[in-house]
C-alpha positions as CSV (number, residue, x, y, z in Angstrom):
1,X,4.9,-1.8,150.5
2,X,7.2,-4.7,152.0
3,X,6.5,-8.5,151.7
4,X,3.1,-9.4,154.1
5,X,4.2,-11.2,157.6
6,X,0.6,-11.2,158.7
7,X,-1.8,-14.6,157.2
8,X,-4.4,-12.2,155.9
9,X,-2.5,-10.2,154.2
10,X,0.2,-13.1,153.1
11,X,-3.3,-14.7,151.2
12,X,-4.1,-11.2,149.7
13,X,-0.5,-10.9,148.4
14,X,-0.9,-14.6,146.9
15,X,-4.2,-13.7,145.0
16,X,-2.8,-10.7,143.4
17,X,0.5,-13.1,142.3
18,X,-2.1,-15.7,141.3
19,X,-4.2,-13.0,138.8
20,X,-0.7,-11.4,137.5
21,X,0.4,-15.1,136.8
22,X,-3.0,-15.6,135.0
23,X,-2.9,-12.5,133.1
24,X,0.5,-13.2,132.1
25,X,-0.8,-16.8,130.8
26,X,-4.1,-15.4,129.0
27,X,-1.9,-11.9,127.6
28,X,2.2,-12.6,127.6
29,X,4.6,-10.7,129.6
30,X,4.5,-7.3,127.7
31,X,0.7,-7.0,127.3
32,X,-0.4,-8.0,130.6
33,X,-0.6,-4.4,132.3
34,X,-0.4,-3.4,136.0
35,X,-3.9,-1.7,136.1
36,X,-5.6,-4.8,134.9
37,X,-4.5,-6.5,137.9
38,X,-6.9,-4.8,140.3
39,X,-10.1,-5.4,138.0
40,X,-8.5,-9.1,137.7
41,X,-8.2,-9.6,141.6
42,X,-11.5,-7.9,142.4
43,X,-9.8,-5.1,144.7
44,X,-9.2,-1.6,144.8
45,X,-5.8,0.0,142.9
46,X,-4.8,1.4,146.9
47,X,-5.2,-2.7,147.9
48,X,-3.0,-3.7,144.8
49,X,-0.2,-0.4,145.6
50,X,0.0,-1.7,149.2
51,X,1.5,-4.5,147.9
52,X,3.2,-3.4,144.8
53,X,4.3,-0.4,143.3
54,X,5.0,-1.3,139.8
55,X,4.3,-3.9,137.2
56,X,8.2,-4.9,137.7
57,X,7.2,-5.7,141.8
58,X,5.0,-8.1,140.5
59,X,7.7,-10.0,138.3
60,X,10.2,-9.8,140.5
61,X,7.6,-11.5,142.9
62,X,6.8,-14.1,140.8
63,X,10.2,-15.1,139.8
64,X,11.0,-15.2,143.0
65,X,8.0,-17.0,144.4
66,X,8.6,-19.5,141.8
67,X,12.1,-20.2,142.2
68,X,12.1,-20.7,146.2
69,X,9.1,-22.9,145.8
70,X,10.7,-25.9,144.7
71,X,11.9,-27.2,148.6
72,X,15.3,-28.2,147.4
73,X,16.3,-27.5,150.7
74,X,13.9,-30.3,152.2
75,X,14.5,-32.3,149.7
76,X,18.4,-32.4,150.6
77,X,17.6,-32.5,154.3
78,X,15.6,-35.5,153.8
79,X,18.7,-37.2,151.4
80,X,21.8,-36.1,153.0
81,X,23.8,-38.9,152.0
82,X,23.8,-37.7,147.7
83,X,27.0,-37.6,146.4
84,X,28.1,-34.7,145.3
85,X,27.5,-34.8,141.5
86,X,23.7,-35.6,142.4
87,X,23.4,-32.6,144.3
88,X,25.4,-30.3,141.4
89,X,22.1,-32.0,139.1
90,X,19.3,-31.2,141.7
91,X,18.5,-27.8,141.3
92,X,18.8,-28.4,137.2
93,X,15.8,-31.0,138.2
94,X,14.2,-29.1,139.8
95,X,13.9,-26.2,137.4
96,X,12.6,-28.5,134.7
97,X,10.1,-29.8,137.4
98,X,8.5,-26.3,138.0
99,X,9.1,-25.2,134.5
100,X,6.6,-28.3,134.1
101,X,4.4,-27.2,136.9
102,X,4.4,-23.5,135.7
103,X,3.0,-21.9,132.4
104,X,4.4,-18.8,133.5
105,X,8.0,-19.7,135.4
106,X,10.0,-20.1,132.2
107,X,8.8,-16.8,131.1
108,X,9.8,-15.3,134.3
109,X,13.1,-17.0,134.5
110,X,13.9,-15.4,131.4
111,X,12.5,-12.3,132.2
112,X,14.5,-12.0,135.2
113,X,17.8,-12.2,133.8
114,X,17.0,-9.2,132.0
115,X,18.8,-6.4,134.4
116,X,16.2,-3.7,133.4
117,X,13.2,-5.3,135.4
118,X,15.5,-5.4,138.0
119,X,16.6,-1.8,137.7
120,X,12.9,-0.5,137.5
121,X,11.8,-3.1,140.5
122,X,11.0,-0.9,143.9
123,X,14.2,-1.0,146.4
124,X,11.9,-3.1,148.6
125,X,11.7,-5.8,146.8
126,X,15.1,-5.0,145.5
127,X,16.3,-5.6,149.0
128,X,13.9,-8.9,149.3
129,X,15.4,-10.9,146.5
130,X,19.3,-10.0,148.5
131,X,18.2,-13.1,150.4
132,X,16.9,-15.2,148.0
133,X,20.2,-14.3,145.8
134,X,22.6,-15.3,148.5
135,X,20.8,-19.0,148.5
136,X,21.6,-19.0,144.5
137,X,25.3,-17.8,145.0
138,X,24.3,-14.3,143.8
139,X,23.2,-15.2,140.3
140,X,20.3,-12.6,140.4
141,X,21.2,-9.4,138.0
142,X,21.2,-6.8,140.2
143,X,22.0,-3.9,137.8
């Protein structure tokens, strides 16, 4: 149960984000439940556990996928000459972007401040979101 390297199961991994995101549209947060996911995603419970092993993993996943989607860091590589109160703005701008992209991100944001998911999250992906906090200055409640 770690984060897919290989492009099968990367895709795999993707679907079952895309059916929790759906069922988290179509249900809310606290309805949509973990064992719907395989019947959503058309795989067996030992596919979805491979990935995941809680309803929290698949938050966590989310969130994160979410947040480091935006390419802020391509988009500063590609404008290296913003002053520095235009790159204090940027990632502000870019939340409301995929806030506007997203159904399901704003939900998720708020959701993840919540230390509690983050306490019942696997270590694994505990571990994951170490790198994606050190990118954000360590603003991710780790419990």
């Amino acid at each position: 149960m770690r984060c897919p390297t290989e492009a099968l199961s990367t895709i795999r991994c993707n679907q079952i984000l895309d059916a929790a995101e759906h069922l988290i549209e179509s249900q809310g947060i606290v309805s949509f439940k973990f064992s719907q996911l395989a019947k959503e995603v058309g795989c067996s419970t030992g596919t979805l556990y491979k990935f995941f092993e809680r309803k929290e993993d698949v938050l966590v996943c989310l969130f994160l996928r979410n947040a480091t989607s935006n390419h802020l860091s391509i988009f500063l590589a590609k404008y290296p000459d913003l002053t520095a109160q235009e790159k204090v703005l940027l990632p502000i701008l870019f939340t409301f972007e995929t806030i506007k992209r997203s159904k399901t991100f704003f939900t998720l944001r708020s959701v993840s401040t919540n230390a509690m998911v983050w306490q019942l999250a696997s270590l694994k992906r505990l571990n994951a979101s170490k790198n994606v906090s050190m990118f954000f200055g360590n603003g991710l409640p780790m419990g």
